[in-house]
N, C-alpha and C positions, 0 to 999 in steps of 0.2 A: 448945715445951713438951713434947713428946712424947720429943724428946732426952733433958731434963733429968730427963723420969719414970724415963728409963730404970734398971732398978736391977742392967746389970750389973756384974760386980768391976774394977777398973782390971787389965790386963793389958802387959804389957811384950814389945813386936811382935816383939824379937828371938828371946826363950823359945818364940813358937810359930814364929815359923820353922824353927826350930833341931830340933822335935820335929816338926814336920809334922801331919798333920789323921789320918796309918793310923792306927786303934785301938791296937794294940801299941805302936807308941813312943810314942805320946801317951799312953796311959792305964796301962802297965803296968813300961816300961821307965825306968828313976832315972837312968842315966849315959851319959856321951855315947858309951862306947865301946862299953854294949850296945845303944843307937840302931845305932853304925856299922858292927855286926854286921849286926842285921836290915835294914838299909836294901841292903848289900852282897849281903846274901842273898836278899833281894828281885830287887834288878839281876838277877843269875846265875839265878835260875828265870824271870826275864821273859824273858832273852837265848838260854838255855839252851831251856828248854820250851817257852813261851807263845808266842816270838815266831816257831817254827818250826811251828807249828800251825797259822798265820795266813798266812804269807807265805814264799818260798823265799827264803833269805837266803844269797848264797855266804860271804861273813864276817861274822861279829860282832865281831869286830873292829871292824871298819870303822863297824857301828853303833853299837859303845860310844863309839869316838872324837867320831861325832859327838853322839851324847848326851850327850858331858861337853861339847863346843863350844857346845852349845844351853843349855847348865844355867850357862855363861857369858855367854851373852846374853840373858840372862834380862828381860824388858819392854821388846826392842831389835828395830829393826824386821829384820822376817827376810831376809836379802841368801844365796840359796840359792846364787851362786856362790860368793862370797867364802868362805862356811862349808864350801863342796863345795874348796876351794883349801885351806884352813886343814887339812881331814880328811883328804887325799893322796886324794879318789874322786870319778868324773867329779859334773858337775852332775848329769846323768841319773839318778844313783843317790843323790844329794845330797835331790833330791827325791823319790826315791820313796822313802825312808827315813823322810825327816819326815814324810810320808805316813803313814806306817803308826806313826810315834810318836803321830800327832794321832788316826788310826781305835782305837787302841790305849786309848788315853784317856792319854796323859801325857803329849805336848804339849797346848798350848791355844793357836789361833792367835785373835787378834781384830782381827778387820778394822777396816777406814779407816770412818769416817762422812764420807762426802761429798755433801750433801745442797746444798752452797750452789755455786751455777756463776757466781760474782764473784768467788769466789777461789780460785790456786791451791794444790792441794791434795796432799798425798801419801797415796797408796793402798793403801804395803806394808802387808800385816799385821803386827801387833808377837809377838812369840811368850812364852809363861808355861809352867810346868809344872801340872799337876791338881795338884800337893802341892809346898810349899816345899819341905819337911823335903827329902824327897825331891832337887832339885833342889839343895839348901846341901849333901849329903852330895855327887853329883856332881861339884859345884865345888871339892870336897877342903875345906868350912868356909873358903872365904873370909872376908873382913873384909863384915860387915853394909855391904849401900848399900838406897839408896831403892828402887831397884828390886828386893828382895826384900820390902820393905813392899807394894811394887804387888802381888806377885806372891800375900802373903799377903790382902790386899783382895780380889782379884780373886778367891780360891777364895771366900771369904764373899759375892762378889758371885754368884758365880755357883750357891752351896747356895740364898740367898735368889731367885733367879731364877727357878730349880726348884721353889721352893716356890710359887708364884702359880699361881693358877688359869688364865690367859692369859698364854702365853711375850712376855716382854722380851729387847730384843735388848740389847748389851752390845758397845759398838764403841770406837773410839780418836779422837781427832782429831788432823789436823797439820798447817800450811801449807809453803810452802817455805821461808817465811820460818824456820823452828822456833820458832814459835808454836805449843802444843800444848795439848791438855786429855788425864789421862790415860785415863779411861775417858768414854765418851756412852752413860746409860740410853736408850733409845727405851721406852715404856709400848707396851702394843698399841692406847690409843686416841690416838698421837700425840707425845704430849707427849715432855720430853726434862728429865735432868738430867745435867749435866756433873757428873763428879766429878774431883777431885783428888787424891794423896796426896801426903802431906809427911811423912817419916820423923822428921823436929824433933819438939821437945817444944811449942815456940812459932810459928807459920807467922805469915807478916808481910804486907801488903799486896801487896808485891811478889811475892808468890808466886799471887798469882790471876790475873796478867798474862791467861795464856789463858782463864782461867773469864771473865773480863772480855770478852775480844773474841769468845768463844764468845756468850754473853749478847746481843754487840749484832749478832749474825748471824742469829741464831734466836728468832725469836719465842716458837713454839713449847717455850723452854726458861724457865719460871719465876723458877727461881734456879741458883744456885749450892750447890754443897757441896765442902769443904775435909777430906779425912781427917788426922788428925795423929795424931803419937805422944806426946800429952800428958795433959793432963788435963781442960783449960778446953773450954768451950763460949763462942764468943762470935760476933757478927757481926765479921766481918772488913773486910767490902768490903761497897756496895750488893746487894740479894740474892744475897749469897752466906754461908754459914752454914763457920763452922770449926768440929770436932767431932771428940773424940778418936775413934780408929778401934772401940774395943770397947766405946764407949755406939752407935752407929751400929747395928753387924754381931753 
């Protein structure tokens, strides 16, 4: 009930990815090309001033490289070699970079939830950016995928987190099997909700696979929730709720 009170505007996840959550391009800027001004011009004063303030960086180069490799793996679990292979710079520095992306505030890494020891589990963190926009301008405007909807979820998860009077954690799940849920709430008195995104307009039963075996691991977890990019509200599956993503967030 409280979903369907909800009275806000239907929005369309790929628009706010595309402008990102900064003031100026979201609220001021009309066109994609003077987004792709200030997004650029942003880059170059973080790389340029900010980030020499904070940390001794021998190239920026080498850190832009890998921030455009990170703004493509975007909701993927973080593999610091392979990304430190991919960027031509040792592991060593592979990581201390995304280090000071995540200190900096524009990674966001979010770790494994591994609470259950019957099953195995994987424990990389998945990596996000603090701002879509941001991160689709890196990517050179690739072609929209799910995982930029996660990426768009997870900033409204994590303004809404901020706002609570007692910090909620905000984790991932995944088995080896790749059986996954994309985000796991923890509440501070225990409890847990899996959340889902689904970039569709329609998500179908077969889409709760994980909300499902999440469900029967944890007790502690009530229901389920389904984000989608549609417009319906419906149950989907046994406690688990589908719910477009901008009646939710």
């Amino acid at each position: 009930d409280l979903v369907l009170a909800s009275t806000a505007p239907a929005a369309d996840w790929r628009e706010h990815v595309r402008i990102g959550g900064y003031p100026t391009p979201a609220l001021e800027l009309s066109t994609p090309a003077q987004r792709s001004i200030w997004f650029q011009g942003y880059i170059d004063t973080y790389l340029d001033r900010d980030v020499r303030d904070i940390a001794d960086i021998s190239s920026t180069l080498d850190l832009r490289r890998l921030m455009r490799i990170a703004s493509h793996r975007v909701g993927q679990l973080v593999n610091r070699s392979a990304w430190a292979l991919e960027a031509g710079v040792a592991a060593t520095t592979a990581h201390r970079y995304l280090d000071l992306l995540e200190q900096s505030y524009q990674l966001i890494r979010i770790e494994a939830f591994s609470a259950n020891r019957t099953k195995r589990l994987i424990k990389s963190p998945k990596a996000y950016w603090s701002d879509p926009g941001l991160a689709y301008h890196l990517a050179e405007s690739p072609p929209f995928s799910g995982f930029h909807f996660e990426n768009l979820v997870l900033c409204d998860l994590i303004a809404w987190r901020d706002s609570l009077p007692t910090r909620a954690a905000i984790m991932h799940w995944r088995t080896t099997n790749q059986d996954e849920v994309d985000f796991v709430i923890e509440l501070s008195n225990g409890s847990l909700l899996p959340v889902e995104c689904k970039s569709g307009e329609r998500p179908t039963h077969a889409d709760t696979k994980g909300l499902r075996l999440f469900l029967d691991d944890y007790r502690a977890a009530p229901g389920g929730l389904v984000l989608h990019g549609g417009a319906e509200t419906f149950w989907i599956a046994d406690r688990i709720l589908a719910a477009p993503w901008w009646r939710v967030l």
